[in-house]
C-alpha positions in Angstrom: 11.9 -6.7 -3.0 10.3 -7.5 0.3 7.6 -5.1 2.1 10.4 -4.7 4.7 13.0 -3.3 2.5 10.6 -1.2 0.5 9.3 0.4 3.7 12.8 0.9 5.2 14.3 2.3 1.7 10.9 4.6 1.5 10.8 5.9 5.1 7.4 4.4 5.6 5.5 4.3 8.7 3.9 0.7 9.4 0.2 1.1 10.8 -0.2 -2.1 11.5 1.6 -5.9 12.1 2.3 -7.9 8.7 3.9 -11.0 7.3 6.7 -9.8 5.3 6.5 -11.1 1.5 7.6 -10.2 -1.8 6.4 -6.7 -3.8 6.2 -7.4 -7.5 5.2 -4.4 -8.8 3.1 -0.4 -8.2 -0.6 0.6 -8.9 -1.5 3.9 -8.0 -5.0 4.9 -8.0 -7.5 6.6 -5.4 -10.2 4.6 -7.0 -12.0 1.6 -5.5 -13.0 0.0 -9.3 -10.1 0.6 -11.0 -8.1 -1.4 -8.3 -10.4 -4.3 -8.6 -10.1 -4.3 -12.7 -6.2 -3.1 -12.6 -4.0 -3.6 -9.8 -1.9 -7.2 -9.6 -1.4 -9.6 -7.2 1.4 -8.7 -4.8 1.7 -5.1 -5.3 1.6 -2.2 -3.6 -1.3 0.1 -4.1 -0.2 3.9 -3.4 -3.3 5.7 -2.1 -5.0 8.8 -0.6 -7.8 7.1 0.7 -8.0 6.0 4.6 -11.7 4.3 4.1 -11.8 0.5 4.6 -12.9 -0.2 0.7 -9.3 0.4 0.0 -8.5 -2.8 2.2 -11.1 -4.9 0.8 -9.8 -3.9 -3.0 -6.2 -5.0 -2.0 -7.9 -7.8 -0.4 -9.3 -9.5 -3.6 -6.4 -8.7 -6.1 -4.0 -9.9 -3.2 -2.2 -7.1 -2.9 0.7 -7.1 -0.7 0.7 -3.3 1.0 -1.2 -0.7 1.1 0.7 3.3 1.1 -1.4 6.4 2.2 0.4 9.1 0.8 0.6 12.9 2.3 0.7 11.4 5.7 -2.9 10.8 6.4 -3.7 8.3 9.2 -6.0 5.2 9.0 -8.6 4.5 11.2 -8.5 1.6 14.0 -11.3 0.0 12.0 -9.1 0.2 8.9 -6.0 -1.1 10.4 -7.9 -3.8 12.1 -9.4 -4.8 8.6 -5.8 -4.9 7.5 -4.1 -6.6 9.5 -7.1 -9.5 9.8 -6.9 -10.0 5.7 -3.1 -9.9 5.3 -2.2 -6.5 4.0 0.1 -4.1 5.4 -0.4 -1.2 5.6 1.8 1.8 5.5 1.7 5.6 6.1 4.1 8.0 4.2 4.4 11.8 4.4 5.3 12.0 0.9 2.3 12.9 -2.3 1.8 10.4 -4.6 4.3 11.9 -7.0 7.5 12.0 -4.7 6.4 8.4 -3.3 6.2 7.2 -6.8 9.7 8.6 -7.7 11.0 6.7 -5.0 9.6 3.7 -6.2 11.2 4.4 -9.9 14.3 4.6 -8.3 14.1 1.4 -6.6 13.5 -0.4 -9.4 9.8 -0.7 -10.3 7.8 0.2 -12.9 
């Protein structure tokens, strides 16, 4: 599924300009290190965090998106960041848990 379908079938709110590609699968996790160890390449990493760390972990497993969940904002630094590695970067009202549901029913696991 591209980012663009995800983020229209999911409601999501873009924060910043992206290159639409293909999402190949979910990690969740507020945690700097375990995105490093965990998360795979092209995936979207579901998040509460808003600090620019989060970028730079998407950034070297080559992560596709970014989601902040419960509809907290990045900052301009942080969309800036974003946008000048590659990621997209997304803002949804939803927790974690509805968010993830969503992405269950869509297909991934």
């Amino acid at each position: 599924m591209r980012i663009s379908e995800l983020a229209e079938q999911t409601g999501l709110k873009s924060a910043n300009t992206y290159v639409d590609r293909e999402v190949e699968g979910v990690y969740i996790s507020d945690m700097v290190s375990d995105i490093i160890t965990s998360a795979k390449r092209s995936s979207v990493i579901v998040t509460l965090q808003t600090h620019k760390s989060m970028v730079a972990a998407a950034n070297l497993v080559a992560a596709a998106m970014i989601v902040i969940v419960k509809g907290r904002q990045p900052s301009d630094d942080v969309v800036e960041l974003a946008t000048r590695t590659g990621i997209a970067l997304f803002v949804s009202a939803l927790d974690t848990w509805a968010f993830a549901r969503k992405l269950t029913q869509l297909g991934f696991e």
